[in-house]
C-alpha positions, 0 to 999 in steps of 0.5 A: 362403618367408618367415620370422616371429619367434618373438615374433610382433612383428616384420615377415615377411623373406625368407631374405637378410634373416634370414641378415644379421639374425640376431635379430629386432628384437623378441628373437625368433628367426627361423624358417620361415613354413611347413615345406617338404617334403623331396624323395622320399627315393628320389631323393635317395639317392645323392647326394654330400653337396653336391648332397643339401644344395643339394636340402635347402636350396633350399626355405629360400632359393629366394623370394628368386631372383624379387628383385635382393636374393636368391640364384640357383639357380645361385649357391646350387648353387656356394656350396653345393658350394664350402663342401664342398670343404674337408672332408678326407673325400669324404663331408663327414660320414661315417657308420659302424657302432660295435657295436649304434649307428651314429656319424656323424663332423661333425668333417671341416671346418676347425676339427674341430667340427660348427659347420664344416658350416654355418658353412662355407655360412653364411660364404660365403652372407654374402658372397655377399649383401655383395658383392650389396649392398655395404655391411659389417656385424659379427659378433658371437658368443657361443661355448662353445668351437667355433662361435668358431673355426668362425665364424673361419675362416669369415669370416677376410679376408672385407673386408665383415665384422668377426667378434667372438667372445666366449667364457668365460675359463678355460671352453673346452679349450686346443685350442679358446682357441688355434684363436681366439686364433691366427688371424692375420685382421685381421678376426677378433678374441676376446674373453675374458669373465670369466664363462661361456657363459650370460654371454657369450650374454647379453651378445650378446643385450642387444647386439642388443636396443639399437637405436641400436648395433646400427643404428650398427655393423652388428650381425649374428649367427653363432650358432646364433640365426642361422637359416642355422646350422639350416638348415645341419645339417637336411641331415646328418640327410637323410644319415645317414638314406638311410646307415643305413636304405635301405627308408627306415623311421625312425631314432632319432638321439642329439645331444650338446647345449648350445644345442639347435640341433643337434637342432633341426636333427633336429626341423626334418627330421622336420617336413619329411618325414624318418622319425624316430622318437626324438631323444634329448637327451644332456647334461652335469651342466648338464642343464636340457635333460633336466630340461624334457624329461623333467618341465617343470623349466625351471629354470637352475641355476649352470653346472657346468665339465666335461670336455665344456665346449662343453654347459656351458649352462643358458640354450639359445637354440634352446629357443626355436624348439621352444616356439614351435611348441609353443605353437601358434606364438603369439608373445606366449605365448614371450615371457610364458614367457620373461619369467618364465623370466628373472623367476625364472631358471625356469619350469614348463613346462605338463603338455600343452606336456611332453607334446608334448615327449616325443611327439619327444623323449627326454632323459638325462645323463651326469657326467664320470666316466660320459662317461670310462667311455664313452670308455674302452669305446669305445677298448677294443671298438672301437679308436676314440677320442671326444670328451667331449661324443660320449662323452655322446651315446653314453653317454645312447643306450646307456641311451635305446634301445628298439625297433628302429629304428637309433640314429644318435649325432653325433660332434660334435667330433675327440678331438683338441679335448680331449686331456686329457680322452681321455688320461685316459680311455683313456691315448692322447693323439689327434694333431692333424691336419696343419694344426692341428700347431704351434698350442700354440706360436703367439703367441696375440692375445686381448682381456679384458672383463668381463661388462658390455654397455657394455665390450662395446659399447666393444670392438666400437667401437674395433676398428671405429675402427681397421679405418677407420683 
């Protein structure tokens, strides 16, 4: 297994590689060289979740066991089963029946956010790598509001990594500023950008894109740009699949999405031998993702604050993986959309690239007042309480669903993350859990940059300056 660039001008790696480089040289993202096939699904079923994700996962990782740079079978197996460990449900992500759908529940990790179930692995396989080959990199972010304290927590003390974390100012739930903002680390730092996420994203990019500091610091990636994230979240889909249909015949899944990562993931498992049928795209009022699907309208329009804050994207990074492949893996033919994509802040798709598109994909949206409506029914008929953006994913299934293959939606994040928006839907306030109790009332430590690459870059500088000091 190697992995090429979605641009087509960067060298082939090996998985270790990609996982501490995170964006290609040449702006690309990194992805397989080829698909590897999924095991028989009879033998994967019944399986507890780490061992299903060791078995998933090994094809993505197993060239680099013939070289001294790589990761072992065996200590692939153990990091896998250790990143599991601290879920609080046996199952790690959970499936269950909610009336004519079925929910699967990704918020059982540390920071009550699905970015936790590959964020978890992704962490532990960076420092698995480090202390392989010694040396030290930084970690630099752009979050919507959960891959921060996801990636946080995940990297939290670990000597050999600094984690910088920007994320919009004023644009996240209060739950998810506090969970990066309090954490104690001395390694792990956030970062408030006067902006929104779009902005913040940007500004990581253009980091990455100059050479000489992301040679001088280290630079490496912990967003959903970073290929082990995807690779991560193509188990869960291997999961509720062998949950919800035992005869092995396909299943539809509904994804709450921003930055198409996670059902990218979704994709990624069809191409390697999972029977899907449809995977429907739900978003918010930002809908450039249901727009492009739906007629090729790839066009960015000015990003919208919503009760479902961590999909307030317009520009989604993932997109670019699809289109790759969609274009007949042709690197030069990306990066000329792109480039009139960022020319004309929009493009037009091609009539045979949409397509493609609708061969695999469904799309829809959900305003604010749709996504309450959603969560109060859901709260009413089923006494269970949902989140905004998993109050989205159900809402857009409800109206996407024909023919009878079972829908699988992704609960995406715990209600807890975004209580004010459940209490006025459903007039019940979600308790936090345990660990999580107390955290309005921690000192919060964040610093403030505007949307500038040179105050970013003169950020990471200082907070470098003063770990060596």
């Amino acid at each position: 297994m190697r992995y090429v660039s979605t641009r087509g001008g960067s060298p082939a790696l090996g998985f270790a590689d990609v996982l501490l480089a995170g964006l290609a040289p040449d702006g690309g993202l990194y992805v397989p060289e080829s698909w590897p096939a999924l095991p028989p699904l009879e033998e994967l079923a019944g399986l507890d979740y780490p061992e299903l994700a060791f078995r998933v996962m090994w094809p993505f990782v197993q060239d680099e066991a013939e070289g001294d740079r790589g990761i072992s079978r065996e200590d692939f197996r153990s990091i896998v089963a250790e990143a599991y460990s601290v879920f609080d449900h046996p199952d790690v992500c959970p499936v269950r029946r909610l009336g004519d759908l079925w929910l699967m529940e990704l918020f059982h990790g540390p920071t009550l956010a699905f970015k936790d179930v590959a964020l978890q692995l992704v962490g532990r396989l960076f420092e698995h790598v480090l202390e392989e080959r010694g040396g030290a990199v930084t970690i630099l972010g752009a979050t919507s509001g959960d891959t921060g304290s996801a990636a946080m927590a995940a990297f939290a003390g670990l000597s050999q990594a600094e984690c910088v974390i920007l994320f919009p100012d004023g644009r996240t739930s209060e739950i998810q500023r506090r969970q990066m903002t309090t954490i104690e680390a001395a390694n792990c730092h956030a970062v408030a950008v006067g902006g929104n996420f779009d902005d913040c994203q940007d500004l990581v990019k253009q980091a990455f894109g100059d050479s000489g500091f992301r040679d001088e610091v280290s630079l490496s990636a912990v967003n959903s740009i970073n290929w082990g994230r995807v690779m991560a979240q193509v188990v869960y889909y291997v999961w509720a699949h062998l949950a919800v249909s035992p005869r092995h015949e396909p299943v539809s899944f509904c994804v709450p999405t921003g930055n198409f990562g996670n059902v990218l993931a979704g994709w990624a498992a069809k191409q390697m031998g999972l029977p899907v049928d449809r995977l429907v795209v739900a978003s918010n009022r930002n809908d450039i993702l249901t727009r492009t699907l739906n007629s090729g309208d790839m066009t960015a329009r000015e990003v919208v604050a919503t009760t479902s804050p961590s999909m307030d994207i317009q520009v989604s990074s993932n997109f670019e993986r699809l289109l790759f492949e969609v274009l007949g893996r042709d690197g030069s033919a990306v990066e000329s959309l792109l480039a009139a994509f960022r020319a004309d802040s929009g493009v037009q798709l091609p009539a045979e690239v949409v397509a493609v598109l609708r061969g695999d994909f469904d799309a829809g949206s959900l305003s604010d007042e749709e996504a309450a409506s959603v969560m109060d029914d859901v709260h009413e008929y089923q006494d269970v309480l949902v989140d905004p953006h998993t109050a989205v994913g159900l809402g857009v299934a409800l109206r996407s669903r024909s023919g009878t293959a079972p829908m699988v939606c992704l609960a995406t994040a715990h209600p807890a993350k975004f209580p004010d928006a459940v209490f006025e839907a459903t007039g019940v306030k979600p308790v936090l859990p345990e660990h999580l109790a107390g955290i309005l009332e921690r000192p919060e430590r964040v610093e403030e940059v505007p949307a500038d690459l040179g105050a970013v870059e003169g950020l990471v500088r200082r907070v470098l300056a003063a770990r060596t000091h």
